[in-house]
PyMOL Python script that loads the backbone (N, CA, C, O; Angstrom):
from pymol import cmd

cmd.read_pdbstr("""\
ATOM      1  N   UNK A   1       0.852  -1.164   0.000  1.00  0.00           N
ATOM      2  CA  UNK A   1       0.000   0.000   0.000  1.00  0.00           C
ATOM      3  C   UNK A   1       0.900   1.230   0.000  1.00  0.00           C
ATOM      4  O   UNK A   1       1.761   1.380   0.868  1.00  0.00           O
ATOM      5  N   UNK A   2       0.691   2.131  -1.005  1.00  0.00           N
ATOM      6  CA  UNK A   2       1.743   3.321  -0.986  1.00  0.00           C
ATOM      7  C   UNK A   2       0.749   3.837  -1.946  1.00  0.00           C
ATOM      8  O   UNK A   2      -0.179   3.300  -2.551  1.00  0.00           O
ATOM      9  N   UNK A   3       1.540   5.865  -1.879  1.00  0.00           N
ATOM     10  CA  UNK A   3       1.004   6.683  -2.136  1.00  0.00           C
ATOM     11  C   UNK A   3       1.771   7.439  -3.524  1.00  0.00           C
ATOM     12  O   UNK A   3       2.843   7.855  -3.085  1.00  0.00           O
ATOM     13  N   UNK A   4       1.686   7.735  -4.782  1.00  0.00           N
ATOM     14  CA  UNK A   4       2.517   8.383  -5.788  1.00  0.00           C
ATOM     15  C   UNK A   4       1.773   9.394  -5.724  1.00  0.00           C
ATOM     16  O   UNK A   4       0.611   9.380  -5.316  1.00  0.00           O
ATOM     17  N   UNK A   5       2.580  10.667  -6.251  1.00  0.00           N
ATOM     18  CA  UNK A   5       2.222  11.730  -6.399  1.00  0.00           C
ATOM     19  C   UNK A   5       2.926  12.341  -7.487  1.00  0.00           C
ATOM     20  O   UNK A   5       4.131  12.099  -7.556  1.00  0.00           O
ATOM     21  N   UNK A   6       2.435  13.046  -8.304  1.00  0.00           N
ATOM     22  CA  UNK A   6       2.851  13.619  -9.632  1.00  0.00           C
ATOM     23  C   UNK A   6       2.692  15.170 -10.009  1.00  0.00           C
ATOM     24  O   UNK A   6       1.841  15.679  -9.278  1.00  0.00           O
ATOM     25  N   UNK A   7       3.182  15.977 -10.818  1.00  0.00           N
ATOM     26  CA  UNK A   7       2.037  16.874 -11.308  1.00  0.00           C
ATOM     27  C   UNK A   7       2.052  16.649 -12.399  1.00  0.00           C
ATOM     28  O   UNK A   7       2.180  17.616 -13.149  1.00  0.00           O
ATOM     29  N   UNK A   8       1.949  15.517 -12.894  1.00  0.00           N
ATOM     30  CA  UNK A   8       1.633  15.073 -14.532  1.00  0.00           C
ATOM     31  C   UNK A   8       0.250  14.674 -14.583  1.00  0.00           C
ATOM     32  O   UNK A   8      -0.246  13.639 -14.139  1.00  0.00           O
ATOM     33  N   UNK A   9      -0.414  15.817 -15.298  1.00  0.00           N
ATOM     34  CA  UNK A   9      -2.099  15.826 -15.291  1.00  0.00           C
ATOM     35  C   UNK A   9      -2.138  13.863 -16.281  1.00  0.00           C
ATOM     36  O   UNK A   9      -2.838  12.969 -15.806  1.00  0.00           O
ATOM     37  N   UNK A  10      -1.442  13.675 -17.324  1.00  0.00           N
ATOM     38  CA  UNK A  10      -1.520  12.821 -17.949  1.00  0.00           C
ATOM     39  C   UNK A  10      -1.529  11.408 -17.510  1.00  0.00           C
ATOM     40  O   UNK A  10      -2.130  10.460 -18.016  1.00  0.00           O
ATOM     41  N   UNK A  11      -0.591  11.448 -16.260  1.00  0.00           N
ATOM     42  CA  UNK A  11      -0.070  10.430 -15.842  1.00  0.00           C
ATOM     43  C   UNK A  11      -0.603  10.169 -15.001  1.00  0.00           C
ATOM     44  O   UNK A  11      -0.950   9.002 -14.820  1.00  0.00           O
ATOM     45  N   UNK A  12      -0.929  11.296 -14.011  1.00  0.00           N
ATOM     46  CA  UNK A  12      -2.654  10.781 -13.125  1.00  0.00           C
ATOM     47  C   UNK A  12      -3.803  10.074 -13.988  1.00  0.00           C
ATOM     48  O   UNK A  12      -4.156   8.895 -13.959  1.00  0.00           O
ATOM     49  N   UNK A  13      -4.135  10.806 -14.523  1.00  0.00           N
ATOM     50  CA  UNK A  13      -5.154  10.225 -15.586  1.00  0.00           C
ATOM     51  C   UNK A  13      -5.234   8.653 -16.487  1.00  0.00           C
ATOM     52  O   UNK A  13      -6.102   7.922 -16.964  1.00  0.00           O
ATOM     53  N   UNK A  14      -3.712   8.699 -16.354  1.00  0.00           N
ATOM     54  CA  UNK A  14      -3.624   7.356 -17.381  1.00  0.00           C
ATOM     55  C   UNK A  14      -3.786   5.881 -15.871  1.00  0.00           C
ATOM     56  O   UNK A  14      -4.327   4.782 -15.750  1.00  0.00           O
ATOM     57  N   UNK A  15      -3.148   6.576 -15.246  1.00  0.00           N
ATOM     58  CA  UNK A  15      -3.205   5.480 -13.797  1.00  0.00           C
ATOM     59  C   UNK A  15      -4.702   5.379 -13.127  1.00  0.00           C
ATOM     60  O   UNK A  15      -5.326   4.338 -12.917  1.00  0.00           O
ATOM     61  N   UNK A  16      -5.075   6.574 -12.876  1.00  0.00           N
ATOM     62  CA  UNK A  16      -5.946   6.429 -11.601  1.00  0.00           C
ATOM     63  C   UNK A  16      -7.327   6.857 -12.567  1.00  0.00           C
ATOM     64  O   UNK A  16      -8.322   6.201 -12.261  1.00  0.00           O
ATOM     65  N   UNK A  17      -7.508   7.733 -13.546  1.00  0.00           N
ATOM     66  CA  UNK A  17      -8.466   8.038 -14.848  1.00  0.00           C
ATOM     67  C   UNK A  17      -9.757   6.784 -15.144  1.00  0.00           C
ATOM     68  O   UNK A  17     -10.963   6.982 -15.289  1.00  0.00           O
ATOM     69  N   UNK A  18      -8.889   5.279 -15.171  1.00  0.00           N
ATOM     70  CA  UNK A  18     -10.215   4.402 -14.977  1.00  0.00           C
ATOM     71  C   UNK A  18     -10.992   4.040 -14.059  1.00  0.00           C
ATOM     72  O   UNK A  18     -12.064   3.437 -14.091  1.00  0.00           O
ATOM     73  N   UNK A  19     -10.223   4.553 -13.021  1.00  0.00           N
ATOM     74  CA  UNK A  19     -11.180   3.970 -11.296  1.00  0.00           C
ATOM     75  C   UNK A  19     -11.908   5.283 -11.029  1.00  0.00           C
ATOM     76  O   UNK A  19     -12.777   5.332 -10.158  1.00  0.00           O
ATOM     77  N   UNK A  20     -11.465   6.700 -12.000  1.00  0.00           N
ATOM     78  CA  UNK A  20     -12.644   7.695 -11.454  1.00  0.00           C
ATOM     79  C   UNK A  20     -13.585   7.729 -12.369  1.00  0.00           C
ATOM     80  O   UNK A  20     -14.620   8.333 -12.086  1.00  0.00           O
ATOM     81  N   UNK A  21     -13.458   7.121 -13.616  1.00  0.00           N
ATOM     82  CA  UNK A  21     -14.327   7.220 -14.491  1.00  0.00           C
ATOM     83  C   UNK A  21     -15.711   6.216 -14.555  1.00  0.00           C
ATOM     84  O   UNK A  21     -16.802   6.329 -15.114  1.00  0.00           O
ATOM     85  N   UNK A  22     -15.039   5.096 -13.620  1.00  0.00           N
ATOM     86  CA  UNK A  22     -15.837   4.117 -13.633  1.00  0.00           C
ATOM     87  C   UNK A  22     -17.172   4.928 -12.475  1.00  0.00           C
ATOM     88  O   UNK A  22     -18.377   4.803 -12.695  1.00  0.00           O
ATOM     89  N   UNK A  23     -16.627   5.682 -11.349  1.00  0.00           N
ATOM     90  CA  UNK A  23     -17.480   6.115 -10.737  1.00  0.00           C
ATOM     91  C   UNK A  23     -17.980   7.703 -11.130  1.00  0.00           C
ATOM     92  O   UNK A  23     -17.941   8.609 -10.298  1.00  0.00           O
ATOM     93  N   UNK A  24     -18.329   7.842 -12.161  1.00  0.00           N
ATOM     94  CA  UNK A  24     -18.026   9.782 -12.334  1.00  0.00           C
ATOM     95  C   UNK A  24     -19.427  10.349 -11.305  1.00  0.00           C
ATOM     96  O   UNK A  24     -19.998  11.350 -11.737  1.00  0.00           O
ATOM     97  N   UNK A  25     -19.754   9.979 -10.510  1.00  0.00           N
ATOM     98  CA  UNK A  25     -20.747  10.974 -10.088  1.00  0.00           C
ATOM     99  C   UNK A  25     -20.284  11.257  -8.715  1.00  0.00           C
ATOM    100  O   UNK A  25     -20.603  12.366  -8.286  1.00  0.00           O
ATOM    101  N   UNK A  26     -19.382  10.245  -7.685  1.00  0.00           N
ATOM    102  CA  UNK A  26     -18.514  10.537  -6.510  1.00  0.00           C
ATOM    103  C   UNK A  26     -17.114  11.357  -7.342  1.00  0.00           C
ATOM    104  O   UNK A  26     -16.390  12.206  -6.821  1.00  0.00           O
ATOM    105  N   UNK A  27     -17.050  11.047  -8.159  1.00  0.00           N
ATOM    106  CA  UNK A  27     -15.265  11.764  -9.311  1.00  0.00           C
ATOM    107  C   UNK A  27     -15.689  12.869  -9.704  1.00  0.00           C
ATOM    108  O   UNK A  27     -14.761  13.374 -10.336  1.00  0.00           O
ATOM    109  N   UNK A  28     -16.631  13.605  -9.698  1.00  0.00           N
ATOM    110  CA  UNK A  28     -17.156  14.865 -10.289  1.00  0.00           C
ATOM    111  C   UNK A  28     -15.959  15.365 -10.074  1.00  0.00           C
ATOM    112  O   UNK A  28     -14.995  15.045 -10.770  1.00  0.00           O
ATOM    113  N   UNK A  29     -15.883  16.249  -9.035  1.00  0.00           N
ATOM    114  CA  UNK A  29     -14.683  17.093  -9.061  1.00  0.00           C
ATOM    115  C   UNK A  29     -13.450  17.281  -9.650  1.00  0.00           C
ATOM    116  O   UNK A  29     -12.927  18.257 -10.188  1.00  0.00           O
ATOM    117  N   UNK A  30     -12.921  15.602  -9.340  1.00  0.00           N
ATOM    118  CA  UNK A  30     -11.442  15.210  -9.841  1.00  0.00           C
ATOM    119  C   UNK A  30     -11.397  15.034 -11.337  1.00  0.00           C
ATOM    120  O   UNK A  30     -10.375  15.182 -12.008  1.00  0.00           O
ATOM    121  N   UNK A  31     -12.596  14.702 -11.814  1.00  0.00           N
ATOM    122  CA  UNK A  31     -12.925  14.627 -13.598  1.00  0.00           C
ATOM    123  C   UNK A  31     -12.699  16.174 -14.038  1.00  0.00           C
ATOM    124  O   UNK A  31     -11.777  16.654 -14.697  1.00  0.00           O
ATOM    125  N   UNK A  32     -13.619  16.681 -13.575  1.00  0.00           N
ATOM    126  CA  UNK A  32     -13.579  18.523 -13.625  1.00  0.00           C
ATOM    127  C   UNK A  32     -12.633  19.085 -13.793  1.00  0.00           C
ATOM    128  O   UNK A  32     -12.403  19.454 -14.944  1.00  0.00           O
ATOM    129  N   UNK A  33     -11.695  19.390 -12.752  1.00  0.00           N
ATOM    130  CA  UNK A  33     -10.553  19.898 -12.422  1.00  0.00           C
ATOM    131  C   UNK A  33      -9.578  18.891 -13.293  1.00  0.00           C
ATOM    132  O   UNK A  33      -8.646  19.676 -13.463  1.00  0.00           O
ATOM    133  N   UNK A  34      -9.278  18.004 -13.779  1.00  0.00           N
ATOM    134  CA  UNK A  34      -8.240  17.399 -14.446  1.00  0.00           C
ATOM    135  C   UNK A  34      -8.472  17.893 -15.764  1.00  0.00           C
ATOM    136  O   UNK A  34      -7.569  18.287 -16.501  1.00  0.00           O
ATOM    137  N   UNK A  35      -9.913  17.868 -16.116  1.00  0.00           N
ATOM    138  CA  UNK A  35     -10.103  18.026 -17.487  1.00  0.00           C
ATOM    139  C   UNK A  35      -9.860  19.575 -18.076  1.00  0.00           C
ATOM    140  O   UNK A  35      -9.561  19.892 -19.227  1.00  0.00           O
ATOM    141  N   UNK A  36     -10.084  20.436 -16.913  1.00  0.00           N
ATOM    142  CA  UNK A  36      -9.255  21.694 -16.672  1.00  0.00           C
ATOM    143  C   UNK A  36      -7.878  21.833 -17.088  1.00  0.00           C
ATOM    144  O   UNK A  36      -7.368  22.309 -18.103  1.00  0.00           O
ATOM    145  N   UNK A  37      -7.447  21.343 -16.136  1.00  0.00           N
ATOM    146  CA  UNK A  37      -5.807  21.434 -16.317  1.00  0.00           C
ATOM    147  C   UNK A  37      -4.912  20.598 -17.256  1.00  0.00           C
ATOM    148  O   UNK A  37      -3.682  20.547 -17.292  1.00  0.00           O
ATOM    149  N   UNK A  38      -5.952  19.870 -18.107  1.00  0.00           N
ATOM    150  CA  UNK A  38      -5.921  19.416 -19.036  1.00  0.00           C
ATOM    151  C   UNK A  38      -5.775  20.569 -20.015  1.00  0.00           C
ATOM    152  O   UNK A  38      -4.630  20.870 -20.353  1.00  0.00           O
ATOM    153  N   UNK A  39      -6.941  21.339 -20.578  1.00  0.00           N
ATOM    154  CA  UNK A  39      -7.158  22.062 -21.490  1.00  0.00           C
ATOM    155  C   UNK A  39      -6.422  24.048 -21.641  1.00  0.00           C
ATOM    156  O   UNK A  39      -6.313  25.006 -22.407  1.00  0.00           O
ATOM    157  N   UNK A  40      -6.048  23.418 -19.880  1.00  0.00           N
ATOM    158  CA  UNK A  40      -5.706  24.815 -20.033  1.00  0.00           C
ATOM    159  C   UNK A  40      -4.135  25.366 -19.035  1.00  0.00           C
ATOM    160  O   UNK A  40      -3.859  26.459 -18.541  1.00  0.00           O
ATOM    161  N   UNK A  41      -3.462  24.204 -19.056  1.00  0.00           N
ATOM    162  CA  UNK A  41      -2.275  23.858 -18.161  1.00  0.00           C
ATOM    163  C   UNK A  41      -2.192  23.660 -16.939  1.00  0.00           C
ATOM    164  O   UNK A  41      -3.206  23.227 -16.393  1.00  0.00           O
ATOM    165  N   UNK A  42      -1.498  23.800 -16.463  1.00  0.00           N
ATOM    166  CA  UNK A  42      -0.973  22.896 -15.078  1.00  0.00           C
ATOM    167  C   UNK A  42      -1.292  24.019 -14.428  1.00  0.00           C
ATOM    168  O   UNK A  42      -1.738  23.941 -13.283  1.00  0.00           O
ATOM    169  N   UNK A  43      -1.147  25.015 -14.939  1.00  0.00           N
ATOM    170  CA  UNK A  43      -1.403  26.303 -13.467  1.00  0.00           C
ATOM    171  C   UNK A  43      -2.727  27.091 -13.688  1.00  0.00           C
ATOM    172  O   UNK A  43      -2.872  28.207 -13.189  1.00  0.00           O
ATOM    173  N   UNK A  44      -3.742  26.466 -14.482  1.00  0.00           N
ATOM    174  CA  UNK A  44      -5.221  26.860 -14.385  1.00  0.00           C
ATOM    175  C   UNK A  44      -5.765  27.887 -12.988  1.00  0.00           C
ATOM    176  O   UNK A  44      -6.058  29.077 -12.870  1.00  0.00           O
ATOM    177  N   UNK A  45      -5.711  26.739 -12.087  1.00  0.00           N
ATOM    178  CA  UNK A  45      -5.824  27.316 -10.787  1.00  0.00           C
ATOM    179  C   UNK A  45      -5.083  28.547 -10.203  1.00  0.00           C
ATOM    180  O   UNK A  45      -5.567  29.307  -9.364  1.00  0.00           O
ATOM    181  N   UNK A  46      -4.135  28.623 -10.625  1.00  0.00           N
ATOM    182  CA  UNK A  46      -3.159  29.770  -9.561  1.00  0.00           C
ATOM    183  C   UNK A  46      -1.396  29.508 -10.322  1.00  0.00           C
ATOM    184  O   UNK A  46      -1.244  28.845 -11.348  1.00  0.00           O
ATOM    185  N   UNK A  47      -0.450  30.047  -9.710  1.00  0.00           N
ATOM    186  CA  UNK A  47       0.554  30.170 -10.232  1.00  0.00           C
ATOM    187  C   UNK A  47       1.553  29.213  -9.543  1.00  0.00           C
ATOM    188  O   UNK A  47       2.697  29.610  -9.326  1.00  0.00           O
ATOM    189  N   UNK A  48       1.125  27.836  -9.153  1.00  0.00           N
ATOM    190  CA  UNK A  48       1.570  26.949  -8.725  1.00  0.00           C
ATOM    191  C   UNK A  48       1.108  25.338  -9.625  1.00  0.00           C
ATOM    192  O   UNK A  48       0.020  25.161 -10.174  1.00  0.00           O
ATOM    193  N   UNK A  49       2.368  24.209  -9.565  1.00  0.00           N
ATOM    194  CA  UNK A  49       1.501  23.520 -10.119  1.00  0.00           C
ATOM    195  C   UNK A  49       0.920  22.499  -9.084  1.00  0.00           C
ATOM    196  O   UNK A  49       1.270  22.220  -7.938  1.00  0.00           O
ATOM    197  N   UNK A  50      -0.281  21.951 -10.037  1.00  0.00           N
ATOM    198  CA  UNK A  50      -1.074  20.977  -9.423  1.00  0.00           C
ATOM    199  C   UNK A  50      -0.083  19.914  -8.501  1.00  0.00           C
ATOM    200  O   UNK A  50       1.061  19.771  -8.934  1.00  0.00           O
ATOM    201  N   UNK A  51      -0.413  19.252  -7.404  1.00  0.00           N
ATOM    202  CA  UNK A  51      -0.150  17.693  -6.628  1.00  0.00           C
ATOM    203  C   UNK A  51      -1.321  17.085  -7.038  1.00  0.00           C
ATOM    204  O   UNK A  51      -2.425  17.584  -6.822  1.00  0.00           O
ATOM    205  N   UNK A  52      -1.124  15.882  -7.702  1.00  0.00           N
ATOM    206  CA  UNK A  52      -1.600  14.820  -8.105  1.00  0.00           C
ATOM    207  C   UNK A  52      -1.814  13.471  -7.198  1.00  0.00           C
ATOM    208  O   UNK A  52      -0.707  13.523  -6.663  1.00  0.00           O
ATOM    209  N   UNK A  53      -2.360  12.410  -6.680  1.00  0.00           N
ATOM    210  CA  UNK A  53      -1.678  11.676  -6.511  1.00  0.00           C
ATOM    211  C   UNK A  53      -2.849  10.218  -5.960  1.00  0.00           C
ATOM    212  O   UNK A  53      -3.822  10.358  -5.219  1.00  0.00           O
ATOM    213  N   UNK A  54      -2.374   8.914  -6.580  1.00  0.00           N
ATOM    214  CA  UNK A  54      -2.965   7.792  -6.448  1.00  0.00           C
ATOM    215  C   UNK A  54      -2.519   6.808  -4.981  1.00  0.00           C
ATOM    216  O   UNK A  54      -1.358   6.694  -4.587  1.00  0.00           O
ATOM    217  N   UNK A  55      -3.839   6.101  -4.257  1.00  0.00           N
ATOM    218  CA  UNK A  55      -3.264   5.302  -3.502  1.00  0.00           C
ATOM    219  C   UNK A  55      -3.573   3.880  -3.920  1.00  0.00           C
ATOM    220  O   UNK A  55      -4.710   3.471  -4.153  1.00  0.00           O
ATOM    221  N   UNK A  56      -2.423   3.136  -3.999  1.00  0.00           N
ATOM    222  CA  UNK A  56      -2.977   1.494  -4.273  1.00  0.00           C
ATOM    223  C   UNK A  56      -3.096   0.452  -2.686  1.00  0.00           C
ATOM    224  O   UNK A  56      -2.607   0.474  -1.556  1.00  0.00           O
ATOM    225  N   UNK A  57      -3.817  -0.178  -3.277  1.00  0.00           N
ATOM    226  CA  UNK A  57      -4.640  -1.294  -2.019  1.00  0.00           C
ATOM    227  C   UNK A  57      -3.285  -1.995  -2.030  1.00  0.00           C
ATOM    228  O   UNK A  57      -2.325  -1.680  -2.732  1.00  0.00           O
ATOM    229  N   UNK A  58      -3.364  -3.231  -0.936  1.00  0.00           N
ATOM    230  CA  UNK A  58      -2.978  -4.143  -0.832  1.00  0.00           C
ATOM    231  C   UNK A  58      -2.679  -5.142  -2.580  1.00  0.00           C
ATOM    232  O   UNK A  58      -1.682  -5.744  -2.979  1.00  0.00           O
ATOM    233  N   UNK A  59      -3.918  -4.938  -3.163  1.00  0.00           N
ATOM    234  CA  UNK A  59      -4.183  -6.113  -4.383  1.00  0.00           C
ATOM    235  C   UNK A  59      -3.261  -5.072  -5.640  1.00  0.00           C
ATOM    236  O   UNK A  59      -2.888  -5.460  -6.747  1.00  0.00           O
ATOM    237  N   UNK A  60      -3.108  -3.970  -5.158  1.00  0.00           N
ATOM    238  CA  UNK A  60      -1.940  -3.436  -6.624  1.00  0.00           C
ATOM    239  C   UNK A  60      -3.051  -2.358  -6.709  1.00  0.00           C
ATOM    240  O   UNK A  60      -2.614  -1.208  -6.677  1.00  0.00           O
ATOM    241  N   UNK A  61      -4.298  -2.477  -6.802  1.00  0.00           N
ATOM    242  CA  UNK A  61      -5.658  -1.217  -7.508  1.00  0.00           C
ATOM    243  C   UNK A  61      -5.489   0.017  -6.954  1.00  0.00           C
ATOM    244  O   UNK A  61      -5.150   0.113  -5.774  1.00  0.00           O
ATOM    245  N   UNK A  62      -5.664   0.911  -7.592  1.00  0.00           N
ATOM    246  CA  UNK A  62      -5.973   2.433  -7.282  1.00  0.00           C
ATOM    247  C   UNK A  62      -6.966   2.516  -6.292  1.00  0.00           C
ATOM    248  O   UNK A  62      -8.122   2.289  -6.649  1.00  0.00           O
ATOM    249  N   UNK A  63      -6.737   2.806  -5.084  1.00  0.00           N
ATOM    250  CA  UNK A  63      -7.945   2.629  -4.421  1.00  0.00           C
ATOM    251  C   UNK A  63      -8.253   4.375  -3.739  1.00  0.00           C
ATOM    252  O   UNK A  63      -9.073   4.460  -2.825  1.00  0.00           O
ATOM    253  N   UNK A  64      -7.719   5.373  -4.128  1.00  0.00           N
ATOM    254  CA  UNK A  64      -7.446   6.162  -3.718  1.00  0.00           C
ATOM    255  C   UNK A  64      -7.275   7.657  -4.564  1.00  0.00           C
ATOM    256  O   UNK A  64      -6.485   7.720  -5.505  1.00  0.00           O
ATOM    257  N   UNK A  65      -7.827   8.466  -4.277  1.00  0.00           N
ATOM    258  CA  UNK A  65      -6.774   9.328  -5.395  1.00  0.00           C
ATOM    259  C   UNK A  65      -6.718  11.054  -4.574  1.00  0.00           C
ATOM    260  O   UNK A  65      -7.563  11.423  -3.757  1.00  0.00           O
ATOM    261  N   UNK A  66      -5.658  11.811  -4.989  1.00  0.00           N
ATOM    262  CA  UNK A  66      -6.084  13.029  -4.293  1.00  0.00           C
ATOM    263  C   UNK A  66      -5.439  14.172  -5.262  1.00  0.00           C
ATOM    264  O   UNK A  66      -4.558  13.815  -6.044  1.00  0.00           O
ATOM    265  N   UNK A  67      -5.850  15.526  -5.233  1.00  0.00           N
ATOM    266  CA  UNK A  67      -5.805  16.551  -6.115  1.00  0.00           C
ATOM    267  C   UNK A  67      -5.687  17.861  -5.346  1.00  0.00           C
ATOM    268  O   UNK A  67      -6.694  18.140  -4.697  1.00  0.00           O
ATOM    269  N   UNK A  68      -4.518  18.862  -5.266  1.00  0.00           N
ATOM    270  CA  UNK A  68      -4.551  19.354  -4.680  1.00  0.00           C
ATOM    271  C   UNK A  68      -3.662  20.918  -5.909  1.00  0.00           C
ATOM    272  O   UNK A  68      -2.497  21.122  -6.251  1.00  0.00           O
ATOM    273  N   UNK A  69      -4.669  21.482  -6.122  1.00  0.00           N
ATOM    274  CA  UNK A  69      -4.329  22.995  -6.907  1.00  0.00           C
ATOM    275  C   UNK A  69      -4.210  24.299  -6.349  1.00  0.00           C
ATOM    276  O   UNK A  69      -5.058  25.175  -6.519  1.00  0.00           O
ATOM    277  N   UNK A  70      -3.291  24.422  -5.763  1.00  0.00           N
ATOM    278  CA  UNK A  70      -2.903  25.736  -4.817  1.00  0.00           C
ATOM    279  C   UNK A  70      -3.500  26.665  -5.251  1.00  0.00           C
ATOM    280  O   UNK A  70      -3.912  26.478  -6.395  1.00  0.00           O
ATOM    281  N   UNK A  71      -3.761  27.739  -4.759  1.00  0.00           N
ATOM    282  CA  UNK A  71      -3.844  27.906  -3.475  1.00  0.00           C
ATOM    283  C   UNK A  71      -5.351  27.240  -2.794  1.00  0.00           C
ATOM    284  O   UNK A  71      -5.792  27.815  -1.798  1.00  0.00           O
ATOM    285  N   UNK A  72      -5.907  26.364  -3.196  1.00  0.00           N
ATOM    286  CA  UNK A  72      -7.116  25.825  -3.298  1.00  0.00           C
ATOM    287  C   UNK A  72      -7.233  24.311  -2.098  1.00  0.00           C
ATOM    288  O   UNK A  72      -6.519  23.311  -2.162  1.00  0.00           O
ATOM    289  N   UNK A  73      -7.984  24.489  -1.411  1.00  0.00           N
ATOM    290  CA  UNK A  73      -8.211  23.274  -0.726  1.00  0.00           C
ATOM    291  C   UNK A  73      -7.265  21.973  -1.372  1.00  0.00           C
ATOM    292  O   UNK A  73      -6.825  22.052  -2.519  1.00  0.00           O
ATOM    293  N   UNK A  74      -6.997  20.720  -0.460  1.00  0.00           N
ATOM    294  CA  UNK A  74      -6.592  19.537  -1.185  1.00  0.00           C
ATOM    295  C   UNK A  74      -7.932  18.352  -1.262  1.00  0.00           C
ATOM    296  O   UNK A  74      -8.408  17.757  -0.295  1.00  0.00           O
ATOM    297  N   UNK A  75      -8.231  18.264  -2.286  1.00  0.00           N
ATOM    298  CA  UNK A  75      -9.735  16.908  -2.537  1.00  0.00           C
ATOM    299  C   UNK A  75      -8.944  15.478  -2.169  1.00  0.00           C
ATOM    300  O   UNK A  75      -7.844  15.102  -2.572  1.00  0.00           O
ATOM    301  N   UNK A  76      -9.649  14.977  -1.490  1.00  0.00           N
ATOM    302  CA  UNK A  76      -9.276  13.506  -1.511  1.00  0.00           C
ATOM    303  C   UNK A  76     -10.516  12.712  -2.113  1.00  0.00           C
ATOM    304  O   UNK A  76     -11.559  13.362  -2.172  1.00  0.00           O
ATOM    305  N   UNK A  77     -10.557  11.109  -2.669  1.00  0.00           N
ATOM    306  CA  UNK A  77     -11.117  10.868  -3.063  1.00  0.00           C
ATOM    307  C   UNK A  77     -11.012   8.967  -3.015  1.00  0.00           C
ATOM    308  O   UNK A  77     -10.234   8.350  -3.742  1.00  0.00           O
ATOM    309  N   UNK A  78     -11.973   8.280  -1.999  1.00  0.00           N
ATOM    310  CA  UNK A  78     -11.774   7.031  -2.569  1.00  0.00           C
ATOM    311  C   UNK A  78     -12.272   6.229  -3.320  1.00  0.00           C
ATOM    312  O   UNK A  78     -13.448   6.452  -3.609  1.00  0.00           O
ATOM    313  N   UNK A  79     -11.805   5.360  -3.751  1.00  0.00           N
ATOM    314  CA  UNK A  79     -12.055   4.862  -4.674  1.00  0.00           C
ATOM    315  C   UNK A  79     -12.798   3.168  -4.710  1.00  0.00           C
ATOM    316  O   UNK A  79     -11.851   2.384  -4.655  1.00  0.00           O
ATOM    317  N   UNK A  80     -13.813   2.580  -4.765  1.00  0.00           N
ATOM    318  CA  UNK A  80     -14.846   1.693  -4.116  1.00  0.00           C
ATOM    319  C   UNK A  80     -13.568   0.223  -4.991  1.00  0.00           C
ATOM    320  O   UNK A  80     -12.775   0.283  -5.931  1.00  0.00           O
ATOM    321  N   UNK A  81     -13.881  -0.610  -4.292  1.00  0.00           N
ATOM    322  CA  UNK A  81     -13.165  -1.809  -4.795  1.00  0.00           C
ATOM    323  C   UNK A  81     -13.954  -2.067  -5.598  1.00  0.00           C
ATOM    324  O   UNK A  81     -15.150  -1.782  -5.534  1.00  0.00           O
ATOM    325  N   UNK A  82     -13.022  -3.039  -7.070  1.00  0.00           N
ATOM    326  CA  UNK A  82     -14.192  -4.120  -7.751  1.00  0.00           C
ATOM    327  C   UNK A  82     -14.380  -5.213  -7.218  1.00  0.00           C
ATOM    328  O   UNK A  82     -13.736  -6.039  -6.571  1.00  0.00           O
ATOM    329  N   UNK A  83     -16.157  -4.965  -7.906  1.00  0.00           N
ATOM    330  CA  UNK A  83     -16.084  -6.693  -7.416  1.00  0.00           C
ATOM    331  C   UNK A  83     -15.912  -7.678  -7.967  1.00  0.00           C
ATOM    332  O   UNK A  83     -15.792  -7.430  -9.167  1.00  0.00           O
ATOM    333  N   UNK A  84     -15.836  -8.596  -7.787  1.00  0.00           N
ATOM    334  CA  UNK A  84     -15.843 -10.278  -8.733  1.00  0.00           C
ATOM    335  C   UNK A  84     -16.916 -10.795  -9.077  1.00  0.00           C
ATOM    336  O   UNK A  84     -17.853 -11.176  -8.375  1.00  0.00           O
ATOM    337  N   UNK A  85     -16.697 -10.822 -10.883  1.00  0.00           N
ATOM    338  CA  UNK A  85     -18.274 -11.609 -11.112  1.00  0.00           C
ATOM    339  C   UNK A  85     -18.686 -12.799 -10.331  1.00  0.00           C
ATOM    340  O   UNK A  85     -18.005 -13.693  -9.828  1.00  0.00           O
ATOM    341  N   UNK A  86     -20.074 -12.578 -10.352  1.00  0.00           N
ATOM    342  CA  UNK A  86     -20.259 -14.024  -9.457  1.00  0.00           C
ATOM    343  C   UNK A  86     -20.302 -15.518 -10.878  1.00  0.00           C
ATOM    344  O   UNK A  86     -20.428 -16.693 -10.534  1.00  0.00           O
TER     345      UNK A  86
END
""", "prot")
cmd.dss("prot")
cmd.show_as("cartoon", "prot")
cmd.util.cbc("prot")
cmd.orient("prot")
């Protein structure tokens, strides 16, 4: 279980992007704001760049994610396990 942190809008996205997408209505925010700083650089928010950053479970999965765009609050966000078909 460990924590990465980036300010690579891309590289958040490419890692942790399917576990918020799968949920977009708890991911609102983190969809929002990425797709932001997506379109309009890293320092959208303010004149600092974004902290990015994914937590994985025990099993390897993103279970976690957090977003933090200065001077702006930091969002945390978890992320629901999958389940196993029955």
């Amino acid at each position: 279980m460990t924590w990465t942190f980036t300010d690579d809008v891309g590289l958040f996205l490419a890692t942790a992007g399917p576990s918020l997408s799968a949920r977009p209505a708890e991911s609102t925010v983190m969809l929002t704001v990425t797709a932001a700083l997506r379109r309009h650089g890293p320092r959208a928010y303010g004149g600092h760049d974004p902290v990015l950053g994914w937590w994985r479970g025990v099993d390897g999965e993103v279970a976690g994610t957090l977003l933090h765009t200065p001077p702006y609050p930091a969002t945390l966000n978890a992320v629901a396990p999958r389940r196993s078909p029955r």
